[in-house]
C-alpha atoms as a printed R data frame, in Angstrom:
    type eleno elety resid chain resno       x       y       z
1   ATOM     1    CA   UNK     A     1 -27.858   3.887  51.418
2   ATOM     2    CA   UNK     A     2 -28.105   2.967  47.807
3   ATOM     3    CA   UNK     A     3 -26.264   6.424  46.603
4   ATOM     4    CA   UNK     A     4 -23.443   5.769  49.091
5   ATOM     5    CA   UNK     A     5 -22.851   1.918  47.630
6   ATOM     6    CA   UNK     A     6 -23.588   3.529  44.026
7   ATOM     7    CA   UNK     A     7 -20.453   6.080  44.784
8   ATOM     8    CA   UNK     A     8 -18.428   3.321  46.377
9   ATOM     9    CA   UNK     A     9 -18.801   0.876  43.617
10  ATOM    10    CA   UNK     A    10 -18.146   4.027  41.018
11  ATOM    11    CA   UNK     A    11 -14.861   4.475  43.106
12  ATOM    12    CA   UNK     A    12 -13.999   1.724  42.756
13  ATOM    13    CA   UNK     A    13 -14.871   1.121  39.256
14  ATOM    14    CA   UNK     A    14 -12.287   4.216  38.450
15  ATOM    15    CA   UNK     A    15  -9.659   2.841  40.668
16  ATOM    16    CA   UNK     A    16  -9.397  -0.132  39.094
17  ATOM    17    CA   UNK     A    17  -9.665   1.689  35.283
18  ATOM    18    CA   UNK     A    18  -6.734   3.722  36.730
19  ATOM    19    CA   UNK     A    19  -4.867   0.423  38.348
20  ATOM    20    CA   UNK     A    20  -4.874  -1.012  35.031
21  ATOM    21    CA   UNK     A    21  -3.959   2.391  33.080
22  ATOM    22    CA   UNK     A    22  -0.401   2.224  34.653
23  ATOM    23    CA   UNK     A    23  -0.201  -1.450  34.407
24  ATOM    24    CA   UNK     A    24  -1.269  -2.429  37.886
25  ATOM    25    CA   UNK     A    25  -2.943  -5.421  38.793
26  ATOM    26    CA   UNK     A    26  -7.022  -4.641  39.460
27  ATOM    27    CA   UNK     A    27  -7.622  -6.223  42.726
28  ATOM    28    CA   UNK     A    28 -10.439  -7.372  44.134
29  ATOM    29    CA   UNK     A    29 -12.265  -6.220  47.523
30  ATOM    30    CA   UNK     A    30 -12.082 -10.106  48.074
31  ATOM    31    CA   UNK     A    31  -8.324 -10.432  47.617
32  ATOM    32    CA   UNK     A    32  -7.710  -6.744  49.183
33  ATOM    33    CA   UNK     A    33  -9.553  -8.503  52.646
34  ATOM    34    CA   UNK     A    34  -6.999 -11.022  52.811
35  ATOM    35    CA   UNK     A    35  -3.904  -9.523  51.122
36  ATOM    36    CA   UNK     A    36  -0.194 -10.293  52.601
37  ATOM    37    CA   UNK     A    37   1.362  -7.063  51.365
38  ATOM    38    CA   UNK     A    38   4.953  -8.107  51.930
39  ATOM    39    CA   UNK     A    39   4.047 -10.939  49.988
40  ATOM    40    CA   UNK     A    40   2.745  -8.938  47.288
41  ATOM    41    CA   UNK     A    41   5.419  -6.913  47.447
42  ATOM    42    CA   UNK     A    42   7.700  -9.451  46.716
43  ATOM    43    CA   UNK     A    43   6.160 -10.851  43.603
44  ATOM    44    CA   UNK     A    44   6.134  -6.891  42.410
45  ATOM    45    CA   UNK     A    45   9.820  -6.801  42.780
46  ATOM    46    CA   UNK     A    46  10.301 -10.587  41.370
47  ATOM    47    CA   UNK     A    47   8.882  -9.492  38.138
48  ATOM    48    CA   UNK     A    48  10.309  -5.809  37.904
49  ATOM    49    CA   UNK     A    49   7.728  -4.214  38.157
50  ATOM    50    CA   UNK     A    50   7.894   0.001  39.614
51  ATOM    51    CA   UNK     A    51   7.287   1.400  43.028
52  ATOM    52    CA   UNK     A    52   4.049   2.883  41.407
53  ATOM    53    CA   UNK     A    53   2.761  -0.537  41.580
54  ATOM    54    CA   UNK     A    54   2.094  -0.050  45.393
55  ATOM    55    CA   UNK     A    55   0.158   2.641  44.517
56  ATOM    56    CA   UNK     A    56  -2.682   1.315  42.168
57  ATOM    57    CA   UNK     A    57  -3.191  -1.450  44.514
58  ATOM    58    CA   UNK     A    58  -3.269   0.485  47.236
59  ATOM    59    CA   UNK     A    59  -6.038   2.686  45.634
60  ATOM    60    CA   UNK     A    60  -8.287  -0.318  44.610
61  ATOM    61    CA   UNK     A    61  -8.394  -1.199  47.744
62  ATOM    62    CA   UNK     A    62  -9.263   1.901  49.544
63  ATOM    63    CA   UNK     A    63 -11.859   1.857  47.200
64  ATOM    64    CA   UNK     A    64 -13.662  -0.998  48.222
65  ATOM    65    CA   UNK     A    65 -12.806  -0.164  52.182
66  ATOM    66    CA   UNK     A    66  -9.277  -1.816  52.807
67  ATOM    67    CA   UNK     A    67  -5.993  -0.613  53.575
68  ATOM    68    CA   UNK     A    68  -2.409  -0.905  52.356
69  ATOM    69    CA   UNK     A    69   0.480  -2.015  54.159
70  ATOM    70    CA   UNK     A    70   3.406   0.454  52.493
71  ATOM    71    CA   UNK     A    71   6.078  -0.722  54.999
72  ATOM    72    CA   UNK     A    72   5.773  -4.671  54.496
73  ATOM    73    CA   UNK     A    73   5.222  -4.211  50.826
74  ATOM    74    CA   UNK     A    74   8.140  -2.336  50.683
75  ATOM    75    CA   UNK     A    75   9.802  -4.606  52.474
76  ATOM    76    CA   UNK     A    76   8.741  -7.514  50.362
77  ATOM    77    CA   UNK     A    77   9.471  -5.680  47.003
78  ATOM    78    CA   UNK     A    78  13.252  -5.129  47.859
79  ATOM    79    CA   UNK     A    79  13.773  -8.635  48.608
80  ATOM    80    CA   UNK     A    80  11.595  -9.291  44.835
81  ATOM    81    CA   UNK     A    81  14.091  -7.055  43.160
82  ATOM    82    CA   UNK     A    82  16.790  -9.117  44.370
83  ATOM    83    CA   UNK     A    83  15.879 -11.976  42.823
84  ATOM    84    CA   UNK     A    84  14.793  -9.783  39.646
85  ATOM    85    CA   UNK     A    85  18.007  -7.787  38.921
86  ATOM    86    CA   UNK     A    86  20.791 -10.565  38.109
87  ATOM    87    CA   UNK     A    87  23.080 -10.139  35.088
88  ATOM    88    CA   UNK     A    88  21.012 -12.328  32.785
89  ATOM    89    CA   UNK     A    89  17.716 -11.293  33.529
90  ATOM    90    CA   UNK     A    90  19.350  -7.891  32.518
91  ATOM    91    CA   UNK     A    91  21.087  -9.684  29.240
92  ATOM    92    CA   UNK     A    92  17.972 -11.206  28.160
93  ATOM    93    CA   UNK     A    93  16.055  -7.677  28.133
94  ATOM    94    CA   UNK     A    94  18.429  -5.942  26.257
95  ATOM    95    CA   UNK     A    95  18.929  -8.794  23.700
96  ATOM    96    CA   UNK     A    96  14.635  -8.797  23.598
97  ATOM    97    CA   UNK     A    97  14.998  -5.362  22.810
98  ATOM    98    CA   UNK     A    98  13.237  -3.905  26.280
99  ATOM    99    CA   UNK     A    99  14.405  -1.216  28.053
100 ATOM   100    CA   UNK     A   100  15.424  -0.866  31.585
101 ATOM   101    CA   UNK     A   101  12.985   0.690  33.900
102 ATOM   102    CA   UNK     A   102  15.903   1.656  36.740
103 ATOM   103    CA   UNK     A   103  14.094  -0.070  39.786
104 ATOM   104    CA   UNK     A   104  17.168  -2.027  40.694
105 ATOM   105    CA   UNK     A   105  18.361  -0.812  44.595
106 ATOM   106    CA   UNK     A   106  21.691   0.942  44.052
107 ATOM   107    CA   UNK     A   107  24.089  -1.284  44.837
108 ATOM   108    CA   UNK     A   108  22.834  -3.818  41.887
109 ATOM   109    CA   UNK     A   109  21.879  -0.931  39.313
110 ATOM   110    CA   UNK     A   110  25.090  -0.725  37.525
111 ATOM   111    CA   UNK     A   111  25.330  -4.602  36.879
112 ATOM   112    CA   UNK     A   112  22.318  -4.483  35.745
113 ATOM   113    CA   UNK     A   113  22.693  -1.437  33.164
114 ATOM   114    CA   UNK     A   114  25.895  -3.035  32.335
115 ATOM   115    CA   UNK     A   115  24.821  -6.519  31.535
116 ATOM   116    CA   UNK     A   116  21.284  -4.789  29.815
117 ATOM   117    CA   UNK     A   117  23.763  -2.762  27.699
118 ATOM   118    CA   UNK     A   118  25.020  -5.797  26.463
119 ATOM   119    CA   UNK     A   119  22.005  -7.554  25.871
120 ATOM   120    CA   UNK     A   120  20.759  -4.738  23.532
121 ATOM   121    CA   UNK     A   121  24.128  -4.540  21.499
122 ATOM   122    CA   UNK     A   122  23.811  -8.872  20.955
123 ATOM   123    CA   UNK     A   123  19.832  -7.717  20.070
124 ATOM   124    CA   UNK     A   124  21.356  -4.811  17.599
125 ATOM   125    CA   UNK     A   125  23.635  -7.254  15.618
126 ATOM   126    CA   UNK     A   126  20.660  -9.772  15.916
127 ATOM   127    CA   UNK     A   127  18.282  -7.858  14.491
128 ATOM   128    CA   UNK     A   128  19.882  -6.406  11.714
129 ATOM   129    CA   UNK     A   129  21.143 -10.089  10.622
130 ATOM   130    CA   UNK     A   130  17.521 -11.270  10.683
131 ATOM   131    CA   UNK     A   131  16.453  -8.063   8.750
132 ATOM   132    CA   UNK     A   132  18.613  -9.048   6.175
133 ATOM   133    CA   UNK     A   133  17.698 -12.614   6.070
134 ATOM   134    CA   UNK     A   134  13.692 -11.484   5.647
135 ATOM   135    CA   UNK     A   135  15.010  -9.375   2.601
136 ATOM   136    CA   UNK     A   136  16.673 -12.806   0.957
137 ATOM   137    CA   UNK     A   137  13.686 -14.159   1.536
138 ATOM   138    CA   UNK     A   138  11.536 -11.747  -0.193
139 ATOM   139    CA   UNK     A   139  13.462 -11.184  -3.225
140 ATOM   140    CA   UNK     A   140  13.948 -14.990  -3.739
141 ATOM   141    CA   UNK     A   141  10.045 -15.013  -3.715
142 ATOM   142    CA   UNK     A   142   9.926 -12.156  -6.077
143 ATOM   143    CA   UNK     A   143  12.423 -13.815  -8.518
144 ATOM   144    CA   UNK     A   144  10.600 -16.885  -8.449
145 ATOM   145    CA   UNK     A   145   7.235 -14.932  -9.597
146 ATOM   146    CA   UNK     A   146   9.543 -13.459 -12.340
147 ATOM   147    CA   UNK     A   147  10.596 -16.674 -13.541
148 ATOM   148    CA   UNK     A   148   7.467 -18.298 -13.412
149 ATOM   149    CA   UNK     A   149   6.334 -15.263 -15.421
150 ATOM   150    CA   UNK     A   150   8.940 -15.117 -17.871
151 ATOM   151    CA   UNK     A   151   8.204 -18.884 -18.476
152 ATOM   152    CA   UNK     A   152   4.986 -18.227 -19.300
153 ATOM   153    CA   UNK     A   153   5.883 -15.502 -21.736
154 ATOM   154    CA   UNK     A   154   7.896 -17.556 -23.698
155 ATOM   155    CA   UNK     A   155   5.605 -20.488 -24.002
156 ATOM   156    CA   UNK     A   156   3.374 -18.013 -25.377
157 ATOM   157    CA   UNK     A   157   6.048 -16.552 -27.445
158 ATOM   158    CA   UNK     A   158   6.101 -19.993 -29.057
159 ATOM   159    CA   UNK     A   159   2.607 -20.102 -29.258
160 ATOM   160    CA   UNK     A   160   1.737 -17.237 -30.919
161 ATOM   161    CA   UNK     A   161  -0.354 -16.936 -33.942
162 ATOM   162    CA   UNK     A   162   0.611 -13.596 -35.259
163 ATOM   163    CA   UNK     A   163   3.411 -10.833 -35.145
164 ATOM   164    CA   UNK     A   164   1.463  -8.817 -32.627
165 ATOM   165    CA   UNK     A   165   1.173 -11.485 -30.311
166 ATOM   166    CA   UNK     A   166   4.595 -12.334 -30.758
167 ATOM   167    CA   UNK     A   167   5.485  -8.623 -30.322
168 ATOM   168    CA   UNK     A   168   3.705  -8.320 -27.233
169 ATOM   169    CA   UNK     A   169   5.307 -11.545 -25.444
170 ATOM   170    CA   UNK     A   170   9.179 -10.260 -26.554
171 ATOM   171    CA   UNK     A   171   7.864  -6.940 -24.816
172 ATOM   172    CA   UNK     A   172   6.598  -8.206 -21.815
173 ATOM   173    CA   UNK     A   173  10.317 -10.767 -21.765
174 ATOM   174    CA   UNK     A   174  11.867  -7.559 -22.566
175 ATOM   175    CA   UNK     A   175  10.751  -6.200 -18.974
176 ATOM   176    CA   UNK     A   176  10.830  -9.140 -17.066
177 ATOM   177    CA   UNK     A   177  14.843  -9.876 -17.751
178 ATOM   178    CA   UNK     A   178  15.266  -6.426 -16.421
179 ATOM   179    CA   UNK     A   179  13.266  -6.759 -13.501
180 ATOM   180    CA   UNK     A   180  14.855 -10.431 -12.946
181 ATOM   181    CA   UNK     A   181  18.082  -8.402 -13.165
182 ATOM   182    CA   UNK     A   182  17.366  -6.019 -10.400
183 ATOM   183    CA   UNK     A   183  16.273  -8.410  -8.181
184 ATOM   184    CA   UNK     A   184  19.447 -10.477  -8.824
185 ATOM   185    CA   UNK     A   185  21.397  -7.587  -8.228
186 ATOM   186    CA   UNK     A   186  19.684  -6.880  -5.044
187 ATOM   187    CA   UNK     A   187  19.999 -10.604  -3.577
188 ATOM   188    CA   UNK     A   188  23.816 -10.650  -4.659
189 ATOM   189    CA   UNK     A   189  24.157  -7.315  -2.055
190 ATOM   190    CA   UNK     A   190  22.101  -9.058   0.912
191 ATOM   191    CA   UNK     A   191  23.577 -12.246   0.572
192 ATOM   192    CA   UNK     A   192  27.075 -10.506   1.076
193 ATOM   193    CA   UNK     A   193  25.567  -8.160   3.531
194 ATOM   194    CA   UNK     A   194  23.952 -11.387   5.509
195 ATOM   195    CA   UNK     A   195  27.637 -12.321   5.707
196 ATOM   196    CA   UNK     A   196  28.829  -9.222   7.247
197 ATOM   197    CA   UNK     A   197  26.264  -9.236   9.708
198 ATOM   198    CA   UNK     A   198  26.370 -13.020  10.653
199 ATOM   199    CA   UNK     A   199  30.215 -12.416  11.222
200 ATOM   200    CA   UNK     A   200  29.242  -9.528  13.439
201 ATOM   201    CA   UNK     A   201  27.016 -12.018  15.525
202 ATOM   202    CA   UNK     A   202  29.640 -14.563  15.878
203 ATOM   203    CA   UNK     A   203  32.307 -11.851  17.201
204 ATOM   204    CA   UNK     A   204  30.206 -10.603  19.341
205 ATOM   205    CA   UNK     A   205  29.442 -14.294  20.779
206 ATOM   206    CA   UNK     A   206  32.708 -15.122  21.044
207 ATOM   207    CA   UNK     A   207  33.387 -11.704  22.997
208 ATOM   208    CA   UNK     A   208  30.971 -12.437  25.280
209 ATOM   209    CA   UNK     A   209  31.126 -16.124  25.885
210 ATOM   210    CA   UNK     A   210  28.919 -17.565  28.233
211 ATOM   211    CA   UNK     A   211  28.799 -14.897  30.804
212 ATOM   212    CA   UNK     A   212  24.894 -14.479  30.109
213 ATOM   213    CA   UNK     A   213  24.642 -18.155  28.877
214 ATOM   214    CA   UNK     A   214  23.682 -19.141  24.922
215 ATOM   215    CA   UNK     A   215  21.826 -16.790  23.027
């Protein structure tokens, strides 16, 4: 008796490790007693989630003694994925940057691709305008350091008590300016470039209007 609850607790040990290795939710053998599948079918399809889903559950369950109810989960996860796969639900997981898993039924898939498509092109120009605005950022803070730098070097410029002091400080200025240079150089590109690409965000919202709402 205690080797055949040993196995069934170690099966269902590895069907819940397996539940949760393809994203699956574990359940347990108290919520596989009273499970409504079409219900939990529903919620599946309401958050997008794939067919395999029947399947882990399914397995934890057997595991601990239960069965599945395919048909009514089935059931339940159409009606889910039609409240799942509307036009912005498919804009706003593009424009995260997600991809599209293809569980929409047929007859709602190519909405959904379409409006996804655009979602990711308003997450392309999105991204690449907040890349560029990170890179301002960072070379303002690295000029900064270089004048805070070259300030110091100069007060001790003035301060110096001998020529090799004072050589050392017109040096070190020496290499500074030309660093400061660089990085001026560099912010004068990405603050034209951040223009470019914040233009290219405000065509493309004015292309798409609201259809998907603000963004």
């Amino acid at each position: 008796m205690r080797l055949m609850m040993a196995g069934l607790i170690g099966l269902g040990a590895a069907a819940l490790a397996a539940c949760e290795t393809i994203g699956g939710p574990a359940m347990s053998p108290a919520q596989c007693s009273v499970a409504d599948w079409k219900a939990l079918g529903y919620q599946d399809g309401a958050e997008g989630r794939v067919p395999e889903r029947f399947v882990s559950r399914q397995q934890a369950c057997i595991a601990v003694g239960y069965g599945a109810d395919q048909e009514a989960y089935m059931a339940g996860r159409r009606d889910g994925l039609w409240t799942w796969c509307q036009p912005d639900r498919a804009f706003r997981l593009g424009l995260d940057g997600n991809s599209y898993n293809g569980v929409c039924p047929p007859e709602l898939d190519g909405m959904f691709r379409d409006a996804h498509a655009e979602g990711y092109r308003a997450h392309t120009v999105v991204s690449a305008l907040q890349s560029v605005e990170s890179t301002i950022t960072s070379l303002r803070s690295e000029r900064d350091d270089l004048e805070h730098k070259i300030q110091a070097n100069q007060l001790g410029l003035e301060r110096s008590a001998t020529e090799e002091e004072r050589q050392r400080h017109r040096g070190e200025l020496d290499r500074l300016y030309g660093e400061r240079r660089q990085v001026e150089n560099r912010l004068h590109d990405a603050e034209r470039d951040r223009r470019y690409r914040a233009r290219d965000v405000s065509e493309l919202r004015e292309e798409l209007g609201f259809r998907f709402g603000s963004w």
